[in-house]
C-alpha positions as CSV (number, residue, x, y, z in Angstrom):
1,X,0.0,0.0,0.0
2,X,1.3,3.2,-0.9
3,X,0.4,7.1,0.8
4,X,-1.5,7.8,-2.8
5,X,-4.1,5.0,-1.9
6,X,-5.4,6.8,1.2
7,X,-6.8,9.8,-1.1
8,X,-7.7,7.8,-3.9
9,X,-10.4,5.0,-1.9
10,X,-11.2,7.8,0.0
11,X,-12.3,10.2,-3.2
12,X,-13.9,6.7,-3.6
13,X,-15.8,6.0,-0.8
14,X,-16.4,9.9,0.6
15,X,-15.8,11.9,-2.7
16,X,-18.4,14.4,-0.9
17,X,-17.4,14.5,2.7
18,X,-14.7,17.0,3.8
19,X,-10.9,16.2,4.2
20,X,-8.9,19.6,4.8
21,X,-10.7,22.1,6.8
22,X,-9.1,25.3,7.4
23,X,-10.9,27.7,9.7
24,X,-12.4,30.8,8.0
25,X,-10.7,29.1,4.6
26,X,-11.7,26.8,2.3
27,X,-12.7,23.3,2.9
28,X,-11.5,20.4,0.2
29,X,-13.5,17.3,-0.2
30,X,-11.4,14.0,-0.6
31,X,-12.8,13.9,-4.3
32,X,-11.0,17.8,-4.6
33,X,-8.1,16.5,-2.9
34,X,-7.8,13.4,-5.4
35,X,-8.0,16.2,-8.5
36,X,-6.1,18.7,-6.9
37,X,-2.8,16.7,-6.0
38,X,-3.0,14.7,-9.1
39,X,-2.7,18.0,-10.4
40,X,-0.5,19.1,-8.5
41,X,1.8,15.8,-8.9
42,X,1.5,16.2,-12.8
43,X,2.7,20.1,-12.6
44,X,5.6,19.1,-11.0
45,X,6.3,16.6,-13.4
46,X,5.5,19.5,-16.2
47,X,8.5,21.8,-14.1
48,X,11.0,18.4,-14.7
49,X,11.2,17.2,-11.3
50,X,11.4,13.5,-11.9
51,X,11.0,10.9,-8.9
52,X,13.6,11.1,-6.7
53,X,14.0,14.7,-7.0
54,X,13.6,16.6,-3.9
55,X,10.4,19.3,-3.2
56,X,11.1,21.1,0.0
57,X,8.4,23.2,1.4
58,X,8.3,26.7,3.7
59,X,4.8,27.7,5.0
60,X,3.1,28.2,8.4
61,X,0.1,25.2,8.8
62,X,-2.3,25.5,6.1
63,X,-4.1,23.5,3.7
64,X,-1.6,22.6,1.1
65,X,0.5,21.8,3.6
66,X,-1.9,18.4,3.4
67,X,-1.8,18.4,-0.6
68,X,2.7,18.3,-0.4
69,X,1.9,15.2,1.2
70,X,-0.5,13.6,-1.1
71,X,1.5,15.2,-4.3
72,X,4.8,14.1,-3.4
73,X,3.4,10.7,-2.8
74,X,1.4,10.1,-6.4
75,X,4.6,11.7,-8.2
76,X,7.6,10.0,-6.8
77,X,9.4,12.9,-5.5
78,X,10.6,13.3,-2.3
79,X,9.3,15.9,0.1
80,X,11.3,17.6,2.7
81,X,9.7,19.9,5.3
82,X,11.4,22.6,6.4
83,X,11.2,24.3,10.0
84,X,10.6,27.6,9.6
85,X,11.6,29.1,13.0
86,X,15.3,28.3,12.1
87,X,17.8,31.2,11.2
88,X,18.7,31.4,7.6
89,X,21.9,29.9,8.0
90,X,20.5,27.1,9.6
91,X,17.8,26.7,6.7
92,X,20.2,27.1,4.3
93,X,22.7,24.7,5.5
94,X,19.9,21.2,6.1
95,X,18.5,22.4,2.3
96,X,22.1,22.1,0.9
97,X,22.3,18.9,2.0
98,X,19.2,18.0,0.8
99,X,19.5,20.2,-2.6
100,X,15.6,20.1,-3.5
101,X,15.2,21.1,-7.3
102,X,12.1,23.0,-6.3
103,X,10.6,25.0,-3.6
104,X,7.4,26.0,-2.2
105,X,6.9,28.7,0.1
106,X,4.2,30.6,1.2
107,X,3.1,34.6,0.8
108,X,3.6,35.3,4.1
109,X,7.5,33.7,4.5
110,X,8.1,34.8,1.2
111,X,10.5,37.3,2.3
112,X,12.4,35.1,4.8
113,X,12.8,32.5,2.3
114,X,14.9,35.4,-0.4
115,X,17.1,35.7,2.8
116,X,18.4,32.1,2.4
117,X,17.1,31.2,-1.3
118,X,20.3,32.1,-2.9
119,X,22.8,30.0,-0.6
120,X,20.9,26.8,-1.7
121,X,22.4,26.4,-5.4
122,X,20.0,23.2,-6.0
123,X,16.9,24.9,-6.0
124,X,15.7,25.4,-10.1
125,X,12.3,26.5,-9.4
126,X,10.8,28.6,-6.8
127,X,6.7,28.0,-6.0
128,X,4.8,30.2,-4.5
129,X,1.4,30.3,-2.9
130,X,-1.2,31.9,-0.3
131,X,-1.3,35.1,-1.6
132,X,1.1,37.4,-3.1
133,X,4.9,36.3,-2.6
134,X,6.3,38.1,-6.0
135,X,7.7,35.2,-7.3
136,X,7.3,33.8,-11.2
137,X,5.9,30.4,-10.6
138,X,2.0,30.5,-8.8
139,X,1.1,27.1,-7.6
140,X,-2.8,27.8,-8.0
141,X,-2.0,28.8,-11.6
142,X,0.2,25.7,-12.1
143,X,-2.4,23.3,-10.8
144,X,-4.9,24.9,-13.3
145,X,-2.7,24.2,-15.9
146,X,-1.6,20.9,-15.3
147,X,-3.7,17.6,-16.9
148,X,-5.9,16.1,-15.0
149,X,-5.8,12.4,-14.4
150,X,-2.8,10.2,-12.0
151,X,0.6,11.0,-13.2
152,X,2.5,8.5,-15.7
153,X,4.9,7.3,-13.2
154,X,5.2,4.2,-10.9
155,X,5.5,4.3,-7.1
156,X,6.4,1.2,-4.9
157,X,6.4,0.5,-0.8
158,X,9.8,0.8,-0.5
159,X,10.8,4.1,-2.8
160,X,11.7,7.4,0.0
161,X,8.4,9.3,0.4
162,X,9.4,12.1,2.6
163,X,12.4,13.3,4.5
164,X,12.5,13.5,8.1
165,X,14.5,15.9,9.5
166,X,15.9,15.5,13.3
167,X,15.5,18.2,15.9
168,X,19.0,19.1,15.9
169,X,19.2,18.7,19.4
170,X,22.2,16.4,19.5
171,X,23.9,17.8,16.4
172,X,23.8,18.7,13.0
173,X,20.3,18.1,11.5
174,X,19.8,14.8,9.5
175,X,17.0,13.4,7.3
176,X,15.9,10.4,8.1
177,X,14.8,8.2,5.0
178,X,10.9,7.6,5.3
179,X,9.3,5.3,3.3
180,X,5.8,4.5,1.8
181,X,6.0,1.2,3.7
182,X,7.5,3.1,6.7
183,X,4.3,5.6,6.5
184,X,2.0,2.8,6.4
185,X,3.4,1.1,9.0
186,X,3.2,4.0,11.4
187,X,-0.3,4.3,10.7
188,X,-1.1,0.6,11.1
189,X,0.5,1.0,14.3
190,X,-1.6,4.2,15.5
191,X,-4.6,2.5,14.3
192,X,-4.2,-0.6,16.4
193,X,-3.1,1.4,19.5
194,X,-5.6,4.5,19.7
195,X,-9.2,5.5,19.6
196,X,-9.8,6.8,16.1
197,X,-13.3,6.6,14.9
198,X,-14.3,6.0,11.5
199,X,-14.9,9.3,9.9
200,X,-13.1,11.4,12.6
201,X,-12.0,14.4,12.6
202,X,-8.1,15.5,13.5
203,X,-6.9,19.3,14.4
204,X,-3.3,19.7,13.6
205,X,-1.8,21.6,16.5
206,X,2.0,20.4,15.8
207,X,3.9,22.5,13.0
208,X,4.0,20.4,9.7
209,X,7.4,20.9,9.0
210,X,7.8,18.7,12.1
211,X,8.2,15.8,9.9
212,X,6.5,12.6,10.9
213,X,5.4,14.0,14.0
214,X,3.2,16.7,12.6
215,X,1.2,14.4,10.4
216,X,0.9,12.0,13.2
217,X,-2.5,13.3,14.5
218,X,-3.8,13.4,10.4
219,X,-2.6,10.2,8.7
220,X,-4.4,7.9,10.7
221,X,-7.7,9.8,11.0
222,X,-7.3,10.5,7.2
223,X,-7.0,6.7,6.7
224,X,-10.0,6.0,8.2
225,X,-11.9,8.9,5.9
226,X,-11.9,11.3,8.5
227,X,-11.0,15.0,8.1
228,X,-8.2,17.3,9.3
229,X,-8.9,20.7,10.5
230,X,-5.9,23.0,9.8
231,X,-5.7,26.4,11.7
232,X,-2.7,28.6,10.9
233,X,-1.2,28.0,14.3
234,X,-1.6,26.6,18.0
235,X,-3.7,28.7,20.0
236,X,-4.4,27.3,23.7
237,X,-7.3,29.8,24.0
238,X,-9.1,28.6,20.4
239,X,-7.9,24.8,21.4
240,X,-11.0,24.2,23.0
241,X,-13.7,26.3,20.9
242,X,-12.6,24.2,17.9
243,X,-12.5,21.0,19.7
244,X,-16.6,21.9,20.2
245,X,-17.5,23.6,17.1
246,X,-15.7,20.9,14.8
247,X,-16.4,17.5,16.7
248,X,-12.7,16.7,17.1
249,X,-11.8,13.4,17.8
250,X,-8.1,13.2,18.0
251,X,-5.2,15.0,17.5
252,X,-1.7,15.5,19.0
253,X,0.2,18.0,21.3
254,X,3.7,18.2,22.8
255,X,3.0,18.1,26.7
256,X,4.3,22.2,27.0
257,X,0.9,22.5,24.7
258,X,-0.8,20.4,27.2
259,X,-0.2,22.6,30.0
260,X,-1.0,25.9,28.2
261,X,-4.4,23.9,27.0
262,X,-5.7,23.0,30.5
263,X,-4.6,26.4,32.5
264,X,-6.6,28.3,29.0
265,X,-9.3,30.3,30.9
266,X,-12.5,29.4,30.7
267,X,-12.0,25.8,29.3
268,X,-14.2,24.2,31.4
269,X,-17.1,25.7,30.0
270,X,-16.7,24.4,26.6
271,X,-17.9,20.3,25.4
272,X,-15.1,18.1,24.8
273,X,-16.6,15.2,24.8
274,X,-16.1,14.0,20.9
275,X,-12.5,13.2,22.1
276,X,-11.2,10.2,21.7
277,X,-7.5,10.4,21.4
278,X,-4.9,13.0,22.2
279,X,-1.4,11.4,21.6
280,X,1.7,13.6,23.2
281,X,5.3,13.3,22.6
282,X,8.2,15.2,21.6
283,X,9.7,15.6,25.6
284,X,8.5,13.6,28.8
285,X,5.2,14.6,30.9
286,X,5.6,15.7,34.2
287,X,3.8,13.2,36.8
288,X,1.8,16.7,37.5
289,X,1.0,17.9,33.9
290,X,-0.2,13.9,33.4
291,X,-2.8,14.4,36.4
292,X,-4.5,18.0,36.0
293,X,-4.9,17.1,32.0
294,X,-6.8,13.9,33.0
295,X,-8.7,16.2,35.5
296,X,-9.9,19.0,33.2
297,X,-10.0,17.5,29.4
298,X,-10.4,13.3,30.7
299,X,-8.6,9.9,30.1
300,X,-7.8,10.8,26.5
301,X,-4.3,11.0,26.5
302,X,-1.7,8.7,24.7
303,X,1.8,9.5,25.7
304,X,4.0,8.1,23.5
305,X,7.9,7.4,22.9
306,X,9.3,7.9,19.2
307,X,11.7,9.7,16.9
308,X,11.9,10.8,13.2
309,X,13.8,7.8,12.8
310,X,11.0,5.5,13.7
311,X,8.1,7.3,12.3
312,X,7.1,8.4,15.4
313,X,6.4,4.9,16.6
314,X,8.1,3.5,19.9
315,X,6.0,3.0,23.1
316,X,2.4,4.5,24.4
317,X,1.0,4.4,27.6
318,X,-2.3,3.5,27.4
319,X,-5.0,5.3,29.7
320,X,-5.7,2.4,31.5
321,X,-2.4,2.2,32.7
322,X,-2.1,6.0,34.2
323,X,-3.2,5.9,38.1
324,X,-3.1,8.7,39.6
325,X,-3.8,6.7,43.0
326,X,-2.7,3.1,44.1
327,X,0.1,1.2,45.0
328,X,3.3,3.2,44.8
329,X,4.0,1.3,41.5
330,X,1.4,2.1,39.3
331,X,1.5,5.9,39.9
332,X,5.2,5.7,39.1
333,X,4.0,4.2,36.0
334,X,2.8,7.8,34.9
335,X,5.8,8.7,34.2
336,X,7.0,5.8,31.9
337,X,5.9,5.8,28.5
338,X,4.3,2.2,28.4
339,X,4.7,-0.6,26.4
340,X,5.8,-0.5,22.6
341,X,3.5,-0.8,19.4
342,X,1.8,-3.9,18.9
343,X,4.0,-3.8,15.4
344,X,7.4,-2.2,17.1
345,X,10.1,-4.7,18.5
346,X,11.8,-2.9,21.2
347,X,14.5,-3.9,23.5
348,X,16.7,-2.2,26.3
349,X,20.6,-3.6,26.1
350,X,23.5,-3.0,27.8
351,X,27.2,-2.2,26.1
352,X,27.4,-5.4,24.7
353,X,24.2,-5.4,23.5
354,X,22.6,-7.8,26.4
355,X,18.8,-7.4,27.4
356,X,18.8,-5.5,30.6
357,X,16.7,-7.3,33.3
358,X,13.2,-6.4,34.0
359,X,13.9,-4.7,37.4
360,X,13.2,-1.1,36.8
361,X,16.7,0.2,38.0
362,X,19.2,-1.6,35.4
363,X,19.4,1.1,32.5
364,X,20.2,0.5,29.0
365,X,20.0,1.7,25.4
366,X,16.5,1.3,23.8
367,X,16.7,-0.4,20.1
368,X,13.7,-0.4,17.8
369,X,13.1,-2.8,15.2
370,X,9.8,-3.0,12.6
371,X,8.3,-2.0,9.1
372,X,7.9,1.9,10.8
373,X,12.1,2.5,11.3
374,X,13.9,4.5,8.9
375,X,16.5,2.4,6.7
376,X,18.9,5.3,7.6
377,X,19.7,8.6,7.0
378,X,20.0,10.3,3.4
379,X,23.1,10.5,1.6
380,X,24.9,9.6,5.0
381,X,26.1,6.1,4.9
382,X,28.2,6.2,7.9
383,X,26.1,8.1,10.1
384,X,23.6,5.2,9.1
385,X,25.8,2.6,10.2
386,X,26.5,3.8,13.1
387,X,23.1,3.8,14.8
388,X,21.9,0.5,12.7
389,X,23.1,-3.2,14.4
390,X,21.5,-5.7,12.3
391,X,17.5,-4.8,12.4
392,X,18.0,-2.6,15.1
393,X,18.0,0.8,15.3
394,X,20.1,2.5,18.0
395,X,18.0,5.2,19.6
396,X,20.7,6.8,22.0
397,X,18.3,6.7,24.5
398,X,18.6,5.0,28.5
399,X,15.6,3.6,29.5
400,X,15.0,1.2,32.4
401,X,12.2,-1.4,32.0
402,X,10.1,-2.9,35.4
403,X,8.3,-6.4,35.8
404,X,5.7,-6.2,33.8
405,X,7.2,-4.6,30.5
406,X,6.7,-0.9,31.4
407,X,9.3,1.3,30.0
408,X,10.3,4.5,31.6
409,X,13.0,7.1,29.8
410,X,15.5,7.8,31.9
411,X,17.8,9.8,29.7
412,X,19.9,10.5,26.9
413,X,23.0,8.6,26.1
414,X,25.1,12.2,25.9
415,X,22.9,13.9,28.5
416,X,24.1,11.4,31.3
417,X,25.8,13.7,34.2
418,X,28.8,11.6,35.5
419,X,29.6,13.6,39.1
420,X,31.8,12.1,41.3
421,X,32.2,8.9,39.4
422,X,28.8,8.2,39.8
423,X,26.1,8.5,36.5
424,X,23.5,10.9,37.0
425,X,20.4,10.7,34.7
426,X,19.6,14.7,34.1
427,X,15.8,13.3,33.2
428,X,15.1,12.1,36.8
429,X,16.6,15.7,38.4
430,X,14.1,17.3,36.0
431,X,11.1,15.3,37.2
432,X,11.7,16.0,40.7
433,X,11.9,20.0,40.0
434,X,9.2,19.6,37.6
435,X,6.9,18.6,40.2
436,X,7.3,22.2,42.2
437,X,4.2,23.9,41.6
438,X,6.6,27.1,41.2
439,X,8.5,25.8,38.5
440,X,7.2,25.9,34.8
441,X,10.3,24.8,32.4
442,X,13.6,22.8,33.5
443,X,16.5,22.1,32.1
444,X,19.4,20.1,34.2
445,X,22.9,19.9,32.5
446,X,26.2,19.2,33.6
447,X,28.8,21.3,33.8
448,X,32.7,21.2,34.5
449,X,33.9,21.2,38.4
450,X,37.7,20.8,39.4
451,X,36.7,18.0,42.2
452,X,33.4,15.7,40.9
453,X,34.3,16.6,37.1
454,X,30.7,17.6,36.5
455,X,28.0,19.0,38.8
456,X,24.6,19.4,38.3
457,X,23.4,22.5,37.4
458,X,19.3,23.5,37.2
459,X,18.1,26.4,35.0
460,X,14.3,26.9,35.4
461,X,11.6,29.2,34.1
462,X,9.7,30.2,36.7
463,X,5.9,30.5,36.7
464,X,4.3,34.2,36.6
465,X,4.8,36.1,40.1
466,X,7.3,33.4,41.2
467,X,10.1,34.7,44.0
468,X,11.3,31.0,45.0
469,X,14.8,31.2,45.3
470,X,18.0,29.1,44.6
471,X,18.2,27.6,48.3
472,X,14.4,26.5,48.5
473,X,14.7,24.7,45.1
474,X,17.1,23.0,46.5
475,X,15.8,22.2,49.5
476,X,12.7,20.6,47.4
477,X,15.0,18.8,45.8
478,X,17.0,17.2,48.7
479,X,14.2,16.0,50.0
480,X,13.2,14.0,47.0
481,X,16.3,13.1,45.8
482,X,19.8,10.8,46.9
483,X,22.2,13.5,47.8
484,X,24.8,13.6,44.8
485,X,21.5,13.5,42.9
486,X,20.7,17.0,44.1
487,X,21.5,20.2,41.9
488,X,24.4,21.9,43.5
489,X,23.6,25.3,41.6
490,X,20.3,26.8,40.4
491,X,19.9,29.5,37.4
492,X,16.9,31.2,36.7
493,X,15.8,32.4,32.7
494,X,13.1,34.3,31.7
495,X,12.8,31.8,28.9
496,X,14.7,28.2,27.7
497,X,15.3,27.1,23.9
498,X,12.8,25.1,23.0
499,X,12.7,22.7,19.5
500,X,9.7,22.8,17.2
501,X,9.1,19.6,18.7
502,X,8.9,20.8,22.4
503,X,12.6,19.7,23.2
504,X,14.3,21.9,25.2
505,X,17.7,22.2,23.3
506,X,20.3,21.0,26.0
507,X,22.9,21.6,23.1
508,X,22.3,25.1,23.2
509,X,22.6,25.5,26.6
510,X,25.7,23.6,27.4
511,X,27.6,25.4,24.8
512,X,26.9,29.2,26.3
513,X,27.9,27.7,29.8
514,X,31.3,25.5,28.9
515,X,34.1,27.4,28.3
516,X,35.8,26.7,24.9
517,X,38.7,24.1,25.1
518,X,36.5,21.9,28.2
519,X,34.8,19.2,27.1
């Protein structure tokens, strides 16, 4: 089964019912969609992009967002997202690397885009759309102008659908390879693990150019003939009005959207009932976060573990698995990210590539292995090697996994924090601090010190009208937490760097408080 197929049985089966909403815009029907990106498809063929050639898209959410994926798919070329809060350089830099022949970008980026547009020699054509963006090619005018009907070119399971790029919080930004039988995969897998409906309706909240996680709350719903309703971007306050007026059934939010969603004023007087799903991923949910959202919006939530690399897929915990009271073992369970995919092999090994034991202190590196995981990166063979060990892929991330299978991130492979000798999982220092009503955003690092080689150092975003102070966060902290465990400094920011994905970006902070020449 290939992407393309979704569109087409839909056109199909619901040729009338909606698939891309956008508020105050226009709504497509699948049998518009089907015209449209065969259009669309065929116009790009018409420009000379063959399959294989790259399209690389800048623009906000919109509704064409939805048709790049659907286009890209029926013609064979490859489609790479780009995040548009990234600095020009940056931009510039991951579409080298890539060298799309064409780009699209939309009216109201256009003039970002010229600021990086002529450091990417690749780029042939230049497509814009969403109003006026001043450059030659229209992509309304070329869809009018292209011939109706499939394009003349042949598509299989295993040819690269999209690129998707990784957050760049460990290093230089990579595209992982996703295929047609990758993208099916995922959605096979979010099908058999979440509530979605037939005929449902999604809300993308997540940016698009966060690529698969964007599409994650879509794809499935879409498969299933439901629709997608596209606002321009994430507003907590609206969150709730469009979960009423449009019925939504699913969709998914990193868990710093969660926490703006259910402290939005006024939320409990709207109906949000139709939902059935909310996956979150992107960074881990605070024990805390976990409980009030159950409290104000129910027990919709999916937590789930996943990458770029695997297509999002990994490990959800399941709402029948989140206590919030019990035994002292299943309300540590809230923060553990369950059990994998039914289609995801997943296992936690040691150095020499042993199973860990099931005893929920023993930490090791989680490998993933099924249809969903990225055969590597592109044009990086060694890099691909390198995190590939047969059919496993090497995630670079410690987990620990208790008696009955659950599976609980404890870090990241270069986050560790070795003080003293002794490993220190930053994740676990963040949870505890995380759990002070005071404290809104943490980051824990370590940084250099003559005696214990690293200490722990906190730097926290307090909440609004916050005065707690270094020595009381500590305090909390020693009480909660084994001595060496405890941060022995405390900085306060008015604001940390956060990912399009919700990741505070460690890298970022490390580097302004290392001195160059220490490691």
């Amino acid at each position: 089964m290939l992407v393309s197929d979704i569109v087409r049985r839909n056109a199909m089966f619901f040729g009338n019912e909606p698939a891309v909403v956008v508020p105050g815009g226009a709504t497509r029907s699948w049998a518009d969609l089907d015209v449209r990106t065969d259009r669309f498809a065929g116009a790009l063929t018409a420009l000379g992009l063959a399959k294989g050639d790259r399209l690389a898209i800048f623009a906000p959410n919109c509704g064409e967002y939805i048709e790049f994926f659907f286009a890209t798919a029926k013609s064979g070329v490859i489609g790479a997202a780009t995040n548009i809060r990234q600095a020009a350089y940056e931009i510039s830099s991951y579409l080298s690397y890539v060298e799309p022949v064409a780009v699209l970008v939309h009216a109201d980026l256009a003039e970002t885009a010229r600021a990086w547009l002529p450091d990417v020699p690749s780029v042939k054509h230049v497509i814009g759309f969403g109003g006026d963006h001043g450059f030659d090619l229209d992509l309304e005018r070329l869809i009018g102008e292209a011939p109706a009907g499939p394009p003349a070119v042949t598509v299989d399971e295993d040819d690269i659908y999209q690129l998707g790029a990784t957050s760049g919080t460990t290093g230089v930004p990579k595209g992982a390879i996703l295929t047609h039988r990758n993208a099916i995969a995922a959605m096979l897998n979010w099908l058999a693990e979440l509530p979605i409906p037939e005929r449902g309706t999604a809300l993308q909240c997540i940016p698009l150019f966060f690529n698969p996680g964007g599409p994650a709350g879509l794809h499935p719903v879409m498969m299933k003939g439901g629709r997608t309703v596209v606002p321009p971007a994430f507003d907590p306050a609206e969150f709730p009005r469009l979960v009423q007026e449009y019925g939504v059934t699913n969709t998914i939010i990193v868990p710093t959207m969660v926490q703006m969603v259910v402290s939005a004023p006024g939320i409990e007087n709207y109906d949000l009932s139709s939902l059935r799903g909310i996956i979150s991923g992107g960074s881990p949910f605070s024990v805390e976060t976990l409980k009030r959202a159950r409290e104000v919006v129910g027990d919709v939530f999916f937590p789930l573990y996943g990458m770029a690399e695997s297509y999002s897929c990994g490990a959800v915990l399941r709402p029948e698995n989140q206590f919030t009271s019990g035994s002292e073992e299943q309300v540590r369970r809230l923060s553990s990210v369950g059990k994998p995919y039914v289609l995801i092999k997943l296992r936690v090994v040691d150095l020499e590539g042993h199973d860990v034991p099931h005893d929920g202190s023993t930490s090791g590196e989680i490998w993933l292995s099924g249809d969903s995981i990225s055969p590597g990166y592109y044009r990086m063979e060694e890099e691909t090697a390198k995190c590939h060990e047969g059919e496993w892929f090497k995630t670079g991330d410690l987990a620990v996994v208790d008696a009955e299978g659950f599976i609980t991130i404890v870090d990241r492979l270069k986050d560790m924090i070795i003080t003293g000798g002794i490993n220190v999982f930053s994740i676990e220092v963040e949870r505890v601090l995380q759990d002070h009503p005071e404290v809104e955003h943490v980051a824990v690092i370590g940084i250099p010190h003559e005696t214990w080689g690293e200490a722990i150092h906190a730097i926290v975003r307090l909440r609004k009208g916050s005065a707690l102070t270094e020595d009381e966060l500590i305090a909390f902290a020693a009480g909660r937490l084994s001595g060496y465990k405890k941060p022995r400094s405390v900085e306060f920011v008015d604001a940390l760097p956060i990912s399009a994905t919700g990741k505070i970006l460690k890298k970022e902070l490390r580097r302004a408080r290392v001195k160059p020449g220490r490691p």
